[in-house]
BAMARRO-127354 format. One record per residue (C-alpha): x, y, z; residue number from 1. Coordinates in nm, 3 decimals. Example, Ala and Ser with C-alpha at 12.3 -4.5 7.8 and 13.67 -1.06 7.14 Angstrom:
<site><x>1.230</x><y>-0.450</y><z>0.780</z><nr>1</nr></site>
<site><x>1.367</x><y>-0.106</y><z>0.714</z><nr>2</nr></site>
//
This chain:
<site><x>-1.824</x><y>6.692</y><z>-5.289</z><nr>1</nr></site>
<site><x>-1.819</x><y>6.966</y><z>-5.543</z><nr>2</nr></site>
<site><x>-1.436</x><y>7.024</y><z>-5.724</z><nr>3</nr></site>
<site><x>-1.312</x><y>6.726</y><z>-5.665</z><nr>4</nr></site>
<site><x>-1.021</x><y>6.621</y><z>-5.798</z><nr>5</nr></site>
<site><x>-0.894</x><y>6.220</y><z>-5.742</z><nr>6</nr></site>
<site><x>-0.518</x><y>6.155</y><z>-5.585</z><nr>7</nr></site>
<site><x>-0.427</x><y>5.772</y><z>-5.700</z><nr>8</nr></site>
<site><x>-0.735</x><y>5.612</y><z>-5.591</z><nr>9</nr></site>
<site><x>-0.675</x><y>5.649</y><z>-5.165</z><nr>10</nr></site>
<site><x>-0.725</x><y>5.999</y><z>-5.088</z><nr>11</nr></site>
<site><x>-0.981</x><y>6.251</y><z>-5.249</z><nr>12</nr></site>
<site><x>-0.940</x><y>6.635</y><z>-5.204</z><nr>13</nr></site>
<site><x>-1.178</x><y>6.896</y><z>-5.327</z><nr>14</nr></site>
<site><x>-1.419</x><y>7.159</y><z>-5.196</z><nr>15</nr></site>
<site><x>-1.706</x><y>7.139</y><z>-5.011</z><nr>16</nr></site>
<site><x>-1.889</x><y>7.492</y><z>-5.078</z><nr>17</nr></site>
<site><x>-1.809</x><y>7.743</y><z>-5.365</z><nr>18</nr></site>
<site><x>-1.391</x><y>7.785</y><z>-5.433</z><nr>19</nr></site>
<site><x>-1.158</x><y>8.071</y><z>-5.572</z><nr>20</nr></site>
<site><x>-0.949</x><y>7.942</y><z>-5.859</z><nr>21</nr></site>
<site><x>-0.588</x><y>8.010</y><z>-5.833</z><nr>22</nr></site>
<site><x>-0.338</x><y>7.790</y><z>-6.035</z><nr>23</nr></site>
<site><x>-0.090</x><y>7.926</y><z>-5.729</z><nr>24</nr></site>
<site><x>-0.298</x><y>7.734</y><z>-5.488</z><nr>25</nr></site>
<site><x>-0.155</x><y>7.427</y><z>-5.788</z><nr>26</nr></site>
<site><x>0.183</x><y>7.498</y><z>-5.799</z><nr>27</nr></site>
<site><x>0.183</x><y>7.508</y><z>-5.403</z><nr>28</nr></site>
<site><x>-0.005</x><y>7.171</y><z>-5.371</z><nr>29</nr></site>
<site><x>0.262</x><y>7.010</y><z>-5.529</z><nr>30</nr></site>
<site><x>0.536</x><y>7.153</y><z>-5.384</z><nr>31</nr></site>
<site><x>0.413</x><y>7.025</y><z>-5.096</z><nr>32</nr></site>
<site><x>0.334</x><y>6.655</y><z>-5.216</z><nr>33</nr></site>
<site><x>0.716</x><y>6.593</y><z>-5.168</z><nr>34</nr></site>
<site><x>0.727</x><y>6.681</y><z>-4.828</z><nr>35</nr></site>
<site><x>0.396</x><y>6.653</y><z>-4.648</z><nr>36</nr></site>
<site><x>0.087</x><y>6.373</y><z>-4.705</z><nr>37</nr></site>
<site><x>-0.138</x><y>6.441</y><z>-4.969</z><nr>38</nr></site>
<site><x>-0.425</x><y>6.492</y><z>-4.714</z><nr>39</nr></site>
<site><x>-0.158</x><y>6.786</y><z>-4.560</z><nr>40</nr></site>
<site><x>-0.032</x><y>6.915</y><z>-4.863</z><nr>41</nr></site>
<site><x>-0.396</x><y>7.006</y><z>-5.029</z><nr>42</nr></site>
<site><x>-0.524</x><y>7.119</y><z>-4.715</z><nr>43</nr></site>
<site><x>-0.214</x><y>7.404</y><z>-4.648</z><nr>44</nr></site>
<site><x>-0.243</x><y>7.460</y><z>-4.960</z><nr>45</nr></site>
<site><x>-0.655</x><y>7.537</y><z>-4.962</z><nr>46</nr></site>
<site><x>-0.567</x><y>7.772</y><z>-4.662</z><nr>47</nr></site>
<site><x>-0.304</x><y>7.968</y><z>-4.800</z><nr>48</nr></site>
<site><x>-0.510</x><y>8.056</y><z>-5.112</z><nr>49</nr></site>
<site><x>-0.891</x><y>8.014</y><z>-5.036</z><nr>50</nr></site>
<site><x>-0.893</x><y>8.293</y><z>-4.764</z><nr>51</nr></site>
<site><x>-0.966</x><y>8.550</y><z>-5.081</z><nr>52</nr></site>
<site><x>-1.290</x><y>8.494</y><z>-5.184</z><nr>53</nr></site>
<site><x>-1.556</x><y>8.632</y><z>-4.976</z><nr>54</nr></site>
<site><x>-1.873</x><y>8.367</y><z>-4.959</z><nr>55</nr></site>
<site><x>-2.192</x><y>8.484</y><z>-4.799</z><nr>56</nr></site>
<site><x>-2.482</x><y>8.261</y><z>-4.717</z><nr>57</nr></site>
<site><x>-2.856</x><y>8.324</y><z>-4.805</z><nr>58</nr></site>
<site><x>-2.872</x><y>8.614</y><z>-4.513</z><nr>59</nr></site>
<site><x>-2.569</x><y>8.749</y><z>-4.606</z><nr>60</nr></site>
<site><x>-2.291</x><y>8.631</y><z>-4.340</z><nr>61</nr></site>
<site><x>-1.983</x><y>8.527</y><z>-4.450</z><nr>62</nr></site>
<site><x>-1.918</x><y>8.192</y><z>-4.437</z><nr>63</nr></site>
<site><x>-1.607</x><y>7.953</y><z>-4.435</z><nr>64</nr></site>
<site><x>-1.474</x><y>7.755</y><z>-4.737</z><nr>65</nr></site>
<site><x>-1.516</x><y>7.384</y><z>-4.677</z><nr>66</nr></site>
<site><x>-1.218</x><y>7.225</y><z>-4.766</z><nr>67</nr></site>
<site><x>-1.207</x><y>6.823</y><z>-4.768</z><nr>68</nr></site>
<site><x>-1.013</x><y>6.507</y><z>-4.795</z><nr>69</nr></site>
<site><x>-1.172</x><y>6.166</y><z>-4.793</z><nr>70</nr></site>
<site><x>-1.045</x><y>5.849</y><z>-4.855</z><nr>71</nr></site>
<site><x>-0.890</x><y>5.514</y><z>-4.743</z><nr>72</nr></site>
<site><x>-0.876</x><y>5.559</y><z>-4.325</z><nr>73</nr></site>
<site><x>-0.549</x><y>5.416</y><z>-4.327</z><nr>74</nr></site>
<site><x>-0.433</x><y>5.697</y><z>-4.610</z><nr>75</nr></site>
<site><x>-0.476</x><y>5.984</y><z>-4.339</z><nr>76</nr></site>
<site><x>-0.078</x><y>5.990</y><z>-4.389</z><nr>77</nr></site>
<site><x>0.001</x><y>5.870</y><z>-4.690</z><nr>78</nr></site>
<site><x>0.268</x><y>6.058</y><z>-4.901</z><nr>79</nr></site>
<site><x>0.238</x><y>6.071</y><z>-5.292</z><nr>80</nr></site>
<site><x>0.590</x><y>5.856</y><z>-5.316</z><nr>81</nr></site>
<site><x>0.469</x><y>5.602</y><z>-5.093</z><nr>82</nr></site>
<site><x>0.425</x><y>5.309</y><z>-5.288</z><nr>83</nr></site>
<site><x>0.130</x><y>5.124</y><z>-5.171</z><nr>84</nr></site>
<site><x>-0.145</x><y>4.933</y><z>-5.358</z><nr>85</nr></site>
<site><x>-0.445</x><y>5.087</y><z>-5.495</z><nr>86</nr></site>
<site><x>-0.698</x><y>5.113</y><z>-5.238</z><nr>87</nr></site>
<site><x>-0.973</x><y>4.831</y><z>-5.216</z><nr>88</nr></site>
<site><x>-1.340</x><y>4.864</y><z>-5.353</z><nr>89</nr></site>
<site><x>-1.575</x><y>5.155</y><z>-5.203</z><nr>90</nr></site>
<site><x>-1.886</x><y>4.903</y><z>-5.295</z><nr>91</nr></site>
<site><x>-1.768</x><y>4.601</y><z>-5.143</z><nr>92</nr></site>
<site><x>-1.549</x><y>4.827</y><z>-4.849</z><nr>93</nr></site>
<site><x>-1.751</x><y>5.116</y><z>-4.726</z><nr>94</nr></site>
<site><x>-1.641</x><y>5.102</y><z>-4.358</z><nr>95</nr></site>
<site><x>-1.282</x><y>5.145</y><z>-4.462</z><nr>96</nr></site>
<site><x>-1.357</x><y>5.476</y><z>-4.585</z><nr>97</nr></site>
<site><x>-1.419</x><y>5.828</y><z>-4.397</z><nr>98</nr></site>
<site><x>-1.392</x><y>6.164</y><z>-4.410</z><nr>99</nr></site>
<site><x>-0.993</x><y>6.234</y><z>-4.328</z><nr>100</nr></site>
<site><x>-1.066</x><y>6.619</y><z>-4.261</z><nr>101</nr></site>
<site><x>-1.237</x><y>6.918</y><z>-4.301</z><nr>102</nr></site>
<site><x>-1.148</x><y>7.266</y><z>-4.306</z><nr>103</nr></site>
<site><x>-1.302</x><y>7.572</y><z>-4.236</z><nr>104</nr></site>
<site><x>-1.089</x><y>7.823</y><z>-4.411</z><nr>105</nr></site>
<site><x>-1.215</x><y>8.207</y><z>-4.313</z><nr>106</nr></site>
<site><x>-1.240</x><y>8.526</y><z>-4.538</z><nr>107</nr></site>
<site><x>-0.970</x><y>8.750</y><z>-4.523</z><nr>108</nr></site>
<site><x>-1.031</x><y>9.101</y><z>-4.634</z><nr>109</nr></site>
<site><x>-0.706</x><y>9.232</y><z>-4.828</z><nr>110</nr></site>
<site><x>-0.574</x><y>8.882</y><z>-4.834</z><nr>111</nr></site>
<site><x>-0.290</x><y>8.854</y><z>-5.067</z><nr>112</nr></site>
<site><x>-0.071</x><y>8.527</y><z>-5.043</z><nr>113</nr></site>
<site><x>0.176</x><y>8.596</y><z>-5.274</z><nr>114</nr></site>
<site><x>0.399</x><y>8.385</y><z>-5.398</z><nr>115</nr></site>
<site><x>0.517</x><y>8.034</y><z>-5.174</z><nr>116</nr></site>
//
């Protein structure tokens, strides 16, 4: 995955195709963390402030922004305050490991998300 960024060492969020970089989209995340799970919070995030950036693919049709968590399975709901252990070893664990979700998050012409 490209623009990845690493949450503890359970859950992964980053970006799957190319990304618009706004520090709201940041600030949002973690308002979020103390609410929602960390697969949640960086995915409502992604949708309230990836919709701006207009991606086209090699014919020139817009396409979605990929937005992904992976991680520990059992991490699908994991909150940032939740105390568990670190997770165990991708080499030696692979099959406890997945994709948690993907979305597709649309163009909006106009968008403007403001302020959350």
């Amino acid at each position: 995955m490209d623009n990845m960024y690493k949450i503890g060492a359970r859950v992964l969020c980053g970006f799957c195709t190319t990304m618009y970089l706004d520090s709201r989209e940041g600030l949002y995340f973690g308002k979020l963390l103390g609410k929602e799970s960390v697969r949640s919070a960086f995915l409502n995030a992604a949708m309230t402030y990836q919709p701006q950036l207009p991606l086209r693919d090699v014919d020139d049709n817009l396409v979605p922004i990929k937005a992904r968590a992976i991680g520990l399975k059992r991490a699908i709901y994991e909150k940032i305050n939740a105390g568990q252990p670190l997770a165990p070893s991708y080499v030696n664990n692979k099959s406890l490991f997945d994709i948690l979700q993907t979305c597709d998050i649309p163009y909006k012409a106009n968008y403007d998300p403001g302020y959350n």
